[in-house]
N, C-alpha and C positions, 0 to 999 in steps of 0.2 A: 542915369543910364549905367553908370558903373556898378551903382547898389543891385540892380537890377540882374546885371550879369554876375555878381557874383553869386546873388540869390540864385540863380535857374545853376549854376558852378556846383553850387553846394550839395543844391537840388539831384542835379546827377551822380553827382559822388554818392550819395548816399543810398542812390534806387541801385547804381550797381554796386555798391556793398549790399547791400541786403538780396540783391539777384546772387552774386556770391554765396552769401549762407546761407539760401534755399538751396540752390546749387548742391553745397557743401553736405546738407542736411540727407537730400534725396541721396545723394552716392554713398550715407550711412544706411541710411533706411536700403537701399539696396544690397549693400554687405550684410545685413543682419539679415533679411530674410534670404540673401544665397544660403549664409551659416543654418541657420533654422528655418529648411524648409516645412511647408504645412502638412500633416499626413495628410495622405491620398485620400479622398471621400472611400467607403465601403462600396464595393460594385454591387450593385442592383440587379437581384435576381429575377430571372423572367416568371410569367405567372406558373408555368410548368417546374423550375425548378424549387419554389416556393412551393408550390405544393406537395410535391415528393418530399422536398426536406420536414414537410410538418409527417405527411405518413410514416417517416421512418422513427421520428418521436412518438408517433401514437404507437406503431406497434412496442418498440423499448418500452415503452410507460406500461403495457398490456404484460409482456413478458415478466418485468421486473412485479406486478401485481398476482400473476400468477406463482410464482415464486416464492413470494413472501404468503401467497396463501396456502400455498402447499407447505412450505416451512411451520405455519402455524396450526394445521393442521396434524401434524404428526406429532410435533409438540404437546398436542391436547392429547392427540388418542395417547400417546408413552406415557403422558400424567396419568390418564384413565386407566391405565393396563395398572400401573404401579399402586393405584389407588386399589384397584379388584385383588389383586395378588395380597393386599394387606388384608384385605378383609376376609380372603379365602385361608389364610395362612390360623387367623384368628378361628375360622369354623372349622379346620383339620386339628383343633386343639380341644373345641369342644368335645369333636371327636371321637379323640384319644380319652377324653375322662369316659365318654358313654360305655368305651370299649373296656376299661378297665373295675367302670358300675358292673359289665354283664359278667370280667372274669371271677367277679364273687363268689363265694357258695352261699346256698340261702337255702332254708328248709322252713321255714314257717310260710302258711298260705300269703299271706299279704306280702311277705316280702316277695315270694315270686310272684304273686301279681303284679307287683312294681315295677320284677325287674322284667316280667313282660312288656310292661310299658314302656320301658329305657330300651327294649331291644326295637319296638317301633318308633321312636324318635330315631333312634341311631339308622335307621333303612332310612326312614324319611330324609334325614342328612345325608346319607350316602347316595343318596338318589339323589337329591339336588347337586349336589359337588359333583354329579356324575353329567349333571344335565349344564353344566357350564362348564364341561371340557376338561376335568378332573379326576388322573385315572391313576391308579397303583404304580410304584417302579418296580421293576422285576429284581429278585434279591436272590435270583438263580446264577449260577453260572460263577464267572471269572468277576475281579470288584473293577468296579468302574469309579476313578476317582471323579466323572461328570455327574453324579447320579449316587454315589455312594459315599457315607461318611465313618471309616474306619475308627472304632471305639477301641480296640483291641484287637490282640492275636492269642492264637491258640497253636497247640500243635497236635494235629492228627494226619498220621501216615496213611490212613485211609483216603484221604483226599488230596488234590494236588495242592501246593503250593500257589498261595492267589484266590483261591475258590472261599466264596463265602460258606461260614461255618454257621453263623446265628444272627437272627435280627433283633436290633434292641428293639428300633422304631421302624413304621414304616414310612416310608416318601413319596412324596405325591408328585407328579405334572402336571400343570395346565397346558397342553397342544405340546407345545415344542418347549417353554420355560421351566426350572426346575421353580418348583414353590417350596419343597422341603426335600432336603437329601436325606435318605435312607441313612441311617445306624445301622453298620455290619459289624460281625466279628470276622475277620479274615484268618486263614490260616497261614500262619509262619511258614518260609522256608527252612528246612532243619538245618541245624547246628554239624558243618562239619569238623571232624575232630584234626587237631593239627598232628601230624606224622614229625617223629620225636627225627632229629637229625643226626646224621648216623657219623660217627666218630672220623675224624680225618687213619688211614691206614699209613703205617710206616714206611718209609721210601726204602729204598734199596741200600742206600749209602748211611740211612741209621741202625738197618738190619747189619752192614758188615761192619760197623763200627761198632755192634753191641758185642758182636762174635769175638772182635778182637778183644776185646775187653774181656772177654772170661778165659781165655787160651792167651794170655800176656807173659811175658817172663817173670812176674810174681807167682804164680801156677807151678808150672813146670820149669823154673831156672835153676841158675845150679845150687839155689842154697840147699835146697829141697833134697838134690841128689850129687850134693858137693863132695867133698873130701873130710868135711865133718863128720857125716854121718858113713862113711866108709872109708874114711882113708887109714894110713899108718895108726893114728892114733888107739883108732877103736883093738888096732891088733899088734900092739906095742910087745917090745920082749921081756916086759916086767910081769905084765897080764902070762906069755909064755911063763916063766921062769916059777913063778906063781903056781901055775899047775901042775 
């Protein structure tokens, strides 16, 4: 009976020690998740605001698509512009040689027949460059440095100062872009002459200080009209006595 009671003794002791460190266990487990609590679930959007929030991404996505179409759009057309401009730049060259084949002189039949021919090629080209928006720059007037490229200066008084004198080359536009800028000669502004600076004038106080100086007692003092040249001496009673 006694083995018995101490078995069921031991028996208890031991179920509440171990009810203890359950105990024990759970009032950690409860301090750690007070410390670290769970984030909140994400709130749940109703079917109405799930839908507007996807519409406001379709149109962004549409905008943002539009965008980058138009960005690449312009992209290509400014390559294409820059691409035509070379190649126009290229036939205002040929141009220039046609135009300097017609300023030949030629007296044999066959060479003016030729250069009849070089004068229809050279319309033909002036007509095309004319029909994709390619027209003369005007070399009248005052110089324009947007449009004109100053080679030199000249000087004629017959015309104003600024005003184009001579064209080396001529310059071409397409619409609104310069493709080649005119070669001017411009006319100088004239040379004005420097006016020579005129001598400082003598003060007042160097004019009476010169006066004094020629009217001083070396001038008129008494050596001049002393007793040297009149006194006793010159009329002594020896000079008498003598005559």
């Amino acid at each position: 009976m006694k083995k018995k009671r101490k078995q069921e003794t031991a028996a208890a002791a031991e179920e509440a020690a171990q009810q203890e460190g359950e105990s024990a266990e759970s009032s950690q487990d409860t301090g750690d998740s007070e410390e670290q609590a769970p984030p909140e679930p994400p709130k749940e959007l109703t079917p109405e605001e799930r839908i507007a929030e996807l519409e406001g991404l379709l149109q962004r996505s549409r905008a943002d698509f539009a965008n980058m179409r138009r960005r690449a759009l312009s992209d290509s057309d400014a390559a294409m512009g820059r691409a035509e401009n070379a190649m126009l730049r290229e036939m205002l060259t040929l141009a220039d040689w046609l135009e300097m084949a017609l300023a030949s002189e030629v007296t044999s039949p066959d060479a003016i027949t030729l250069k009849e021919g070089v004068r229809l090629t050279r319309d033909q080209l002036t007509g095309l460059l004319a029909n994709l928006g390619v027209k003369e720059i005007a070399t009248t007037g005052s110089f324009n440095p947007e449009q004109h490229q100053a080679v030199s200066t000249v000087d004629d008084e017959a015309q104003e100062p600024g005003a184009i004198a001579e064209v080396i080359r001529k310059g071409f536009l397409r619409r609104t872009d310069v493709l080649r800028h005119a070669q001017v000669k411009v006319v100088a502004e004239p040379v004005k002459e420097e006016e020579p600076t005129p001598e400082p004038e003598a003060t007042d106080t160097e004019s009476d200080a010169t006066e004094s100086d020629s009217t001083g007692p070396d001038s008129t003092g008494p050596d001049s009209t002393g007793p040297d040249s009149t006194g006793p001496d010159s009329t002594s009673p020896d000079s008498t006595e003598s005559a």
